[in-house]
BAMAR-365456 format. One record per residue (C-alpha): residue in three letters; x, z, y. Coordinates in steps of 0.25 Angstrom, whole numbers, plus 5000, padded with zeros to 4 digits. Layout:
ALAXZY/...
! end
This chain:
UNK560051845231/UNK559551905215/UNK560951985217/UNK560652025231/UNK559152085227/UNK559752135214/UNK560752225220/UNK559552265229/UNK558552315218/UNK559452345208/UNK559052225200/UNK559752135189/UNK559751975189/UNK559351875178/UNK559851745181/UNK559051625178/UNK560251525181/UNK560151435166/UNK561851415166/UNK562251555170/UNK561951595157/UNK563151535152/UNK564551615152/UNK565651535160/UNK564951455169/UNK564951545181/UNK565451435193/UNK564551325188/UNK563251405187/UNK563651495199/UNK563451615192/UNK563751765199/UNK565051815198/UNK564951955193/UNK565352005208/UNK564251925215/UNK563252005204/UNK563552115211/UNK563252205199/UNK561752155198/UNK561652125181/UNK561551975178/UNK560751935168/UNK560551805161/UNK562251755166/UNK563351735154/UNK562351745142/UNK562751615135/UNK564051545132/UNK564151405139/UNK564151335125/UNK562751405120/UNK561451335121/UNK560751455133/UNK559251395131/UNK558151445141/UNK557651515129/UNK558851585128/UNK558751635141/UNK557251675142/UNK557551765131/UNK558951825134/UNK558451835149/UNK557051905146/UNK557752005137/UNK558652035150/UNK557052045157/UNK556452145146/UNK557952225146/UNK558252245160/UNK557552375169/UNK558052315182/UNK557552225191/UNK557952085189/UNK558051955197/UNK557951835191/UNK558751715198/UNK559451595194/UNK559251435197/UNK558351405183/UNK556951395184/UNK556751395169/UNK557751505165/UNK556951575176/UNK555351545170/UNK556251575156/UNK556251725159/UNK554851755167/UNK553951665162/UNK553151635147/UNK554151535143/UNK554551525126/UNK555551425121/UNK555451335110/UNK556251355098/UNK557451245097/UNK558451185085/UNK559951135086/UNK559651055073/UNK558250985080/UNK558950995094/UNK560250905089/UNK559150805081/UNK558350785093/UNK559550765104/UNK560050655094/UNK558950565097/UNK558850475109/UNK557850515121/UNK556850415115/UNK556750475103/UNK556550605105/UNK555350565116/UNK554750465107/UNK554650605097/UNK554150675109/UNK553050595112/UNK552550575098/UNK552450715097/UNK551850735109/UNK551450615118/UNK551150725130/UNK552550755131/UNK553150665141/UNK552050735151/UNK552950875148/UNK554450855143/UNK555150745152/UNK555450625142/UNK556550575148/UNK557450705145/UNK557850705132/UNK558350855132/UNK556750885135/UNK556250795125/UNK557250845114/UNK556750985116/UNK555350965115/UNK555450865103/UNK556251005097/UNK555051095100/UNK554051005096/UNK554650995083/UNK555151165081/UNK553551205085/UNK552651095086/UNK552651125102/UNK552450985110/UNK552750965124/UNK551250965127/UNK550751075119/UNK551951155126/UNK551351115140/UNK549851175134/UNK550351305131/UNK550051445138/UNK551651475142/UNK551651325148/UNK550451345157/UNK551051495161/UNK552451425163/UNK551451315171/UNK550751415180/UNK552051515181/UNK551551625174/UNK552751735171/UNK552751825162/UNK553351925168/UNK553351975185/UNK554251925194/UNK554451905209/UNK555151775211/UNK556051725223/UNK556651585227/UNK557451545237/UNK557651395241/UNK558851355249/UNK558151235253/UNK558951135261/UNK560351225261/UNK560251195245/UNK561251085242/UNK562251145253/UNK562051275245/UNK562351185231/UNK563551115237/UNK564251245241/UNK564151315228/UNK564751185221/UNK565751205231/UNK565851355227/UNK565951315210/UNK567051205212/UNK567851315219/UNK567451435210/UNK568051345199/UNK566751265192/UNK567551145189/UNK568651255180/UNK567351305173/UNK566751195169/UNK568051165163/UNK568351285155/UNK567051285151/UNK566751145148/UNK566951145132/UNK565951265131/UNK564851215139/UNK563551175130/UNK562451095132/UNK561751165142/UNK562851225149/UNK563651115152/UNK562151045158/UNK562451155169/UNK562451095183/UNK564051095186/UNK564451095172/UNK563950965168/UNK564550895180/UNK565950965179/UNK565950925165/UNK565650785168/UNK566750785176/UNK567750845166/UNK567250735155/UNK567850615167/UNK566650605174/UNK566750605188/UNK567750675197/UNK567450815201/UNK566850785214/UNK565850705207/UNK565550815198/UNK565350915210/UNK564350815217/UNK563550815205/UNK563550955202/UNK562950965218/UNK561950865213/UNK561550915202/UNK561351065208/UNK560350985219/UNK559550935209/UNK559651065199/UNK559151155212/UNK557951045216/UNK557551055201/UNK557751225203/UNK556951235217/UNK555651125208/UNK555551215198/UNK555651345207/UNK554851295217/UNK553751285207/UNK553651405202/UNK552551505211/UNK552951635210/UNK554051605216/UNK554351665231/UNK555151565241/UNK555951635250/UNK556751525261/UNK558151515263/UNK558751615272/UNK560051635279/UNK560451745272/UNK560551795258/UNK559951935262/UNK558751875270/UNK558451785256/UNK558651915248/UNK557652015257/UNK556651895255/UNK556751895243/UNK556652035241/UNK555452045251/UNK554651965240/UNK555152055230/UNK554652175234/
! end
């Protein structure tokens, strides 16, 4: 549809998918083809090797430079909410250390949250203290500025990120499969086990970092490659963990206000004149 619309208004596309980033992982993340592009500029695809550390930060500032840069149109779309709010709304980043980062993901989960809470008893209500990734990072801004969890949560950005307030003007469209969604999810697995994922993963799979190899597909494909499971196993939980990546996608969508709904049709150009209806 974003290719469709942009061949229509002469516009370029930003992608807002948080693994298309990464050059080589083209079947996994389903990432356009250069002839499915149609000739529209994609933005924000291929910028990162698979074995760099691509942080939101990173993106909001590489993608906001394509913002500031770019004369025509453009038409954000992609799957991650967060990469999304990264580029049209007030969001700064925290400065991080390798050094701190490595001494913190040494310690166990209950040490880092017993630091956690002596530095601010208040933080259990923001930061989920049961995920150890979360925990770790908030000990490491805590410590690099002073910031806790709860002043965080009391500042201006927080309460414009809260009320969704953008800092810049944009006309926002979702559509929802609804109830044609896991149908739709089950025949693109179909798609990347034939388009070759399974080869991919495999050529890639000494390169892929930290985040990269997290990447729904990826991690289950390397699961398998390590002896665990055989690869039917790995496709059904590839198909279960898409499910559950798509209902945690359509949450954080859904909350968002300023976006436009527009129902699943029959066909691609009656979604595509909707969409453009509340456009104009």
């Amino acid at each position: 549809m974003a290719i469709e619309i942009a061949t229509r208004i002469g516009a370029e596309v930003i992608s807002v998918d948080s693994m298309q980033v990464y050059r080589g992982m083209n079947v996994g993340t389903a990432k356009p083809t250069v002839i499915e592009r149609r000739g529209v500029a994609h933005h924000m695809i291929d910028v990162a090797d698979p074995e760099d550390e691509f942080s939101v930060a990173d993106f909001r500032t590489m993608g906001r430079k394509v913002i500031e840069s770019t004369e025509s149109p453009l038409i954000i779309t992609g799957g991650s909410g967060l990469h999304f709010r990264a580029l049209v709304d007030p969001m700064s980043f925290a400065p991080t250390t390798a050094t701190l980062r490595r001494e913190l993901e040494a310690m166990t989960l209950g040490e880092v949250v017993a630091e956690l809470n002596a530095l601010d008893p208040e933080a259990g209500r923001h930061v989920d203290l049961s995920n150890q990734r979360r925990v770790v990072r908030a000990i490491e801004i805590a410590r690099l500025t002073g910031e806790t969890p709860s002043s965080r949560a009391a500042s201006a950005e927080a309460e414009d990120l809260r009320r969704y307030v953008p800092e810049m003007d944009f006309v926002a469209v979702g559509v929802d499969p609804g109830s044609e969604l896991d149908e739709r999810i089950d025949r693109r697995l179909v798609a990347m086990r034939e388009g070759g994922l399974v080869e991919e993963v495999t050529g890639l799979r000494r390169r892929l970092g930290r985040t990269a190899r997290t990447a729904v597909g990826y991690r289950e494909i390397l699961a398998h490659l390590d002896g665990d499971g055989d690869l039917d196993q790995a496709f059904a939980e590839i198909a279960a963990n898409s499910r559950r990546l798509a209902k945690k996608q359509r949450t954080w969508f859904q909350r968002d206000p300023r976006i436009r709904w527009i129902p699943w049709m029959e066909t691609e150009a009656e979604r595509v004149e909707r969409a453009m209806e509340i456009m104009r």
